[in-house]
N, C-alpha and C positions, 0 to 999 in steps of 0.2 A: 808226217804230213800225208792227208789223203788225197787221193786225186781225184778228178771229177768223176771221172768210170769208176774208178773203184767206189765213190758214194752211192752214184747211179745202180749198179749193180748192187750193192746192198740193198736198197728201197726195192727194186724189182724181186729179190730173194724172198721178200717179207709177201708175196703177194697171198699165198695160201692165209699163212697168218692172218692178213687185213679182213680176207671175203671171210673168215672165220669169226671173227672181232666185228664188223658189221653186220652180221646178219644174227649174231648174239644180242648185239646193243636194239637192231632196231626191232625184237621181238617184245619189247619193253616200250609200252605205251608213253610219249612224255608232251600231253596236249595240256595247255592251260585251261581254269576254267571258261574262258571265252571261245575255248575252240570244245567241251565238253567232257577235259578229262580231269586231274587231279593232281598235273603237276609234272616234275620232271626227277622226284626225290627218289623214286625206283630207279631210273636210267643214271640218275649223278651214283648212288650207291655204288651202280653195277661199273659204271668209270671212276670211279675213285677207287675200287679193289683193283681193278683193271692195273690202273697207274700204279699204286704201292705192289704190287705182286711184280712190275716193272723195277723196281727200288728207287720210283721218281719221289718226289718230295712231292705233297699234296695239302694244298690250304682249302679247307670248304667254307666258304660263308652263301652265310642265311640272310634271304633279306626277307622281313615280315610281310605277310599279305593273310591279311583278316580272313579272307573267302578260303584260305589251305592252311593257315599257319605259318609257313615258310616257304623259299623260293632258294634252291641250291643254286650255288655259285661256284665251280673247283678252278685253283688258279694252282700250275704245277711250275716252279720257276728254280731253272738250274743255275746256281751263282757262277759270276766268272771274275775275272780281278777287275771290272769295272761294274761300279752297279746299277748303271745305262742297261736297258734291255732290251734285246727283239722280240715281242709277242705275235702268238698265232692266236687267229680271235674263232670260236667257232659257238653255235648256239647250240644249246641241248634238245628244245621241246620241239614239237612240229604242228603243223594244222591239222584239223581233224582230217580221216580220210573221205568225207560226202557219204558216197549213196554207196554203200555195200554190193551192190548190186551191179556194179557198174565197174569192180574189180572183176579181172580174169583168174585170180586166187587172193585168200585172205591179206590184206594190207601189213598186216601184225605177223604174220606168218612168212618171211623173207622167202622168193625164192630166186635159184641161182640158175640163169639159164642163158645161152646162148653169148659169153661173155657178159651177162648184166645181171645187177644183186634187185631184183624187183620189191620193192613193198613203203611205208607212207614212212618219209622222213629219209630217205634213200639219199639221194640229192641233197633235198633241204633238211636239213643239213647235216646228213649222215656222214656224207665222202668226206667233207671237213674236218669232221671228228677226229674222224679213221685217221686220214693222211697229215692231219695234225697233231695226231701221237703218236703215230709209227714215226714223223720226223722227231719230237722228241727221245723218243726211245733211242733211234738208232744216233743221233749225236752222242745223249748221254754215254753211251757205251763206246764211244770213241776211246784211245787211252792217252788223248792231247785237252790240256787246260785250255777254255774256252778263255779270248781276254775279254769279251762283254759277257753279262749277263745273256742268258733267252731261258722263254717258258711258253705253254702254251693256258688260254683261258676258256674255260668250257662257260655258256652262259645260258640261263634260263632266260623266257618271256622274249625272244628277241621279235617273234611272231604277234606278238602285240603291244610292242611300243617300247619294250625294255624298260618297263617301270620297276621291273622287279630281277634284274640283268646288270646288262655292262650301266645301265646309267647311274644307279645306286654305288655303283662300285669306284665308276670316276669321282664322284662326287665324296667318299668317304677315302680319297688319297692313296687307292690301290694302287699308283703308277705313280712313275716319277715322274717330271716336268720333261725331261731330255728322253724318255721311251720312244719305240717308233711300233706301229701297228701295220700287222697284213691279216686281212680279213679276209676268209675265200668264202665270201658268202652272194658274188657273180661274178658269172663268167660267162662264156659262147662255146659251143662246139669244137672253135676252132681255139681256144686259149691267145686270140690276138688282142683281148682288153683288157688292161686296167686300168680300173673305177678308181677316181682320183676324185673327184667331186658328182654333188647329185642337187636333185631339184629338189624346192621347199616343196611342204605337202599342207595342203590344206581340206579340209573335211567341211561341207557349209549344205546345214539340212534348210531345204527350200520349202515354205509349206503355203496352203491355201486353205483358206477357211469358206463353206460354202454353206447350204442351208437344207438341213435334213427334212426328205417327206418321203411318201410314199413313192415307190417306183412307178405307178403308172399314173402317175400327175406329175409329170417331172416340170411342167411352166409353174410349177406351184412354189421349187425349192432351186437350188443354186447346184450341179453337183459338181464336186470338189474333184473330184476323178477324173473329167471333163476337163475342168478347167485349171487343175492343175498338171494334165499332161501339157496342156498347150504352154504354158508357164515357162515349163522344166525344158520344153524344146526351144521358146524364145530366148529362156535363158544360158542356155548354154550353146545356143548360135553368137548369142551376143558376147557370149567371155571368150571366144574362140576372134571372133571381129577383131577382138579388141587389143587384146593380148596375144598380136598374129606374128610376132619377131620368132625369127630361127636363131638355134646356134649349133652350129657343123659341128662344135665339141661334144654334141650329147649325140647317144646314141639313137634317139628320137627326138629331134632336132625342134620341136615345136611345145609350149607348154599345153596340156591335157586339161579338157575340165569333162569330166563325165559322170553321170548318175549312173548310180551303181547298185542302188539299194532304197525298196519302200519299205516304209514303219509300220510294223503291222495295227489295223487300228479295225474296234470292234464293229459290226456290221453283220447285214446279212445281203442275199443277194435280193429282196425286192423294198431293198433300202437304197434310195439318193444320198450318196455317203457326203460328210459334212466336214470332211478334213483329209484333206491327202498333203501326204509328210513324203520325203524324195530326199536320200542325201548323194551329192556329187562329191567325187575324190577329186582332188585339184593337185596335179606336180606345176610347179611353177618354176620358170627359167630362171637366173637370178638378174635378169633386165630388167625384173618387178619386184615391187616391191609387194609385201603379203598385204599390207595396210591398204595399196591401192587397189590391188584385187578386190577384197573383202570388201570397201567400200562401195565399188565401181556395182558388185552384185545387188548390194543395199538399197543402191540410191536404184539401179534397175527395176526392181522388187517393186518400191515405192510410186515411179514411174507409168511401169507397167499394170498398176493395183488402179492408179486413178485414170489413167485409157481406157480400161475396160471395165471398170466398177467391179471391181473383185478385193478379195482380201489377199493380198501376197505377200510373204516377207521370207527373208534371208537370216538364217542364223549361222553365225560362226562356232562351230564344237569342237574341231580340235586342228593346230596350228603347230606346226615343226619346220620350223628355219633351218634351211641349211647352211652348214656350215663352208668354211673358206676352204678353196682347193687344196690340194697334196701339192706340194711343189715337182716337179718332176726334174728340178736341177739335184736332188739328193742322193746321195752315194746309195741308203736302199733300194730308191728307185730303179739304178743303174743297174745293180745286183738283181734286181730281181727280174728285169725282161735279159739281163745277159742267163739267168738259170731255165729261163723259158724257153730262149733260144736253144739252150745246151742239150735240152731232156727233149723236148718237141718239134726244134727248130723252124719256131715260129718266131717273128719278130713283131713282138706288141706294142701298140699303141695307147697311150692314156687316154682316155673319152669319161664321159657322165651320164649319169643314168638318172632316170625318174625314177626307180626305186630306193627302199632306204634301205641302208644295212648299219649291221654297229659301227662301222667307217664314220657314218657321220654323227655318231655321240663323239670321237673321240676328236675330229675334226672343229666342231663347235667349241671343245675342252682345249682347244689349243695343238693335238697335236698330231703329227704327220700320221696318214692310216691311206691304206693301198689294199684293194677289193680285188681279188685275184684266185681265179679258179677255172676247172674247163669241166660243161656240164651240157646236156643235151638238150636242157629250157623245159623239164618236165615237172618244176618244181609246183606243188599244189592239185598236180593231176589226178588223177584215175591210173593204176597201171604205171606209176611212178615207178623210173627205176637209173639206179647207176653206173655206167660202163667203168666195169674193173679198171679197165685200161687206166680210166682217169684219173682212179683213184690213188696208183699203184705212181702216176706219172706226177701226180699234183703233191704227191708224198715226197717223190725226188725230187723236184721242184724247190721245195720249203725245205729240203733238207742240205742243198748247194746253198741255197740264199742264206741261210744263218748259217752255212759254214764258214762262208767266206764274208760276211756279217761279224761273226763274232770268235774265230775262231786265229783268222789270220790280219795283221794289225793291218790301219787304214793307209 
């Protein structure tokens, strides 16, 4: 039987190892095509050798994707006399890193300085990685039979929608019904949350249709640019009116609707352009419902089109219901802010977030999943980068929770 120091100090011992192991992994591009690269098949490679030079057991699955061929999946899962499991969820690929430029050294090229691993996927969601196979590793090497099952699952696409990730994977009966998930894909500086539930997300491209002419007869044509900024600002005064309920559970307390992005559309500059396209990202509370939202914008659109003789409409493009909370009456739950406490002696609270993580595929699929991680909020930046510390501490962390998860009986 181990004790908690003695586990503790194991995961600390490993620290060389880790900044070794991520700054390996993240010199290895793993962007999908929608962020500009070609996938995540290099990086799963280099952790699937990773794992088996470990002597972990390693399952790879493919899920097809037209635009690559395939989409790696490594699911590494150590049996125990119960075939109940605790899984560590963590994503492989990351977003592009932007503007070159605007790094202080190459993204792709880690560097280690100052206590921190710097470069693109560091954070998001490098430390996960890391401190979710060095908890593997160092249980597996334990010389006591585990009585649950645990494993840890590396997943591609989580950065755009997990069409090609954990959700294909739920859906083809990777898991069992009775599994429990922790996903450290957020957290805060200080490690006092976990993500038990989140907001629905909705995407609704807002567009105006106006009348193209020459730029210096502009009483001649309608422009769309004009009057589809004003649009976009009455409309999203009005879904903020409307849908104005708080809830202290979340960690921003209000549902969001905000334009985020114009479609680029052909033109030149002494053109009165004849179409301006705007999509707004919407987290929605779960005091709404997504049908009433989307409607409420429609019927806005419609509205607001014959007020002012314009062309306005609202489309709906893509929709993700969130799923039902984590219960926080559950013996993981307990285990996991009491290992919080142990390693950082912090005592966490459950909250919800507007963003999404694979917590809520697995949430929607029925089953308990807990978003837990302590990170600096630099995920997507410029200069992204990982404090060792965390990663070293997030590794103990996950490595007390399935101990005492799966190691010593309930």
């Amino acid at each position: 039987m181990q004790s908690k120091k003695e586990l503790i100090e194991t995961a600390q011992n490993c620290q060389k190892q880790m900044v070794d192991e991520v700054t390996a992994m993240l010199r290895i591009p793993a962007m999908g095509p929608e962020n500009g690269g070609d996938g995540e098949g290099r990086r799963a490679d280099h952790l699937e050798n990773l794992l088996k030079s470990w002597n972990l057991p390693v399952e790879r699955i493919e899920i097809e994707d037209e635009r690559l061929g395939t989409r790696p999946n490594l699911l590494s899962r150590i049996k125990g006399k119960e075939e109940r499991t605790i899984w560590l969820v963590a994503h492989m690929d990351t977003v592009s890193p932007g503007n070159l430029n605007s790094w202080d050294s190459d993204p792709f090229e880690p560097v280690v300085k100052d206590g921190k691993v710097y470069g693109r996927g560091s954070e998001d969601n490098g430390q996960s990685v890391i401190s979710s196979i060095f908890a593997l590793k160092i249980l597996s090497e334990l010389e006591e039979a585990p009585e649950q099952s645990y494993g840890v699952v590396l997943v591609a696409d989580e950065e755009a929608g997990s069409l090609y990730g954990i959700r294909p994977l739920i859906e083809q009966g990777c898991f069992r019904k009775e599994d429990v998930f922790f996903v450290p894909d957020f957290g805060e500086a200080t490690g006092s949350s976990i993500e038990i539930m989140e907001k629905s997300i909705i995407w609704l491209k807002a567009s105006v249709k106006g009348k193209q002419v020459h730029a210096s007869v502009p009483n001649r044509g309608t422009n769309a640019l004009v009057e589809g900024s004003k649009f976009i600002l009455a409309l999203r005064d009005a879904l903020y009116a409307h849908f104005n309920l708080s809830n202290s559970a979340y960690n921003y307390e209000i549902s969001t609707f905000e334009p985020t992005k114009r479609e680029n559309e052909e033109g030149s500059i002494n053109i009165i352009p004849e179409v301006e396209n705007v999509f707004f990202d919407i987290r929605l509370l779960p005091e709404y419902s997504i049908e009433e939202c989307v409607s409420f914008a429609e019927e806005f659109a419609a509205e607001y089109s014959k007020k002012n003789n314009i062309n306005a409409a609202v489309e709906n493009v893509r929709v993700d219901p969130a799923g039902p909370p984590s219960t926080t009456e559950s013996r993981e739950f307990s285990v996991l802010k009491d290992s919080i406490r142990e390693v950082i002696n912090v005592d966490a609270k459950a909250i919800g977030i507007g963003g999404q993580t694979c917590a809520n595929w697995f949430r929607k699929a029925g089953y308990s999943a807990y978003a837990w991680q302590t990170v600096e909020g630099l995920a997507h930046q410029t200069n992204e980068y990982s404090k060792i510390e965390n990663i070293v501490n997030d590794s103990a962390v996950f490595v007390l929770t399935i101990y005492d998860l799966c190691f010593r009986a309930a």
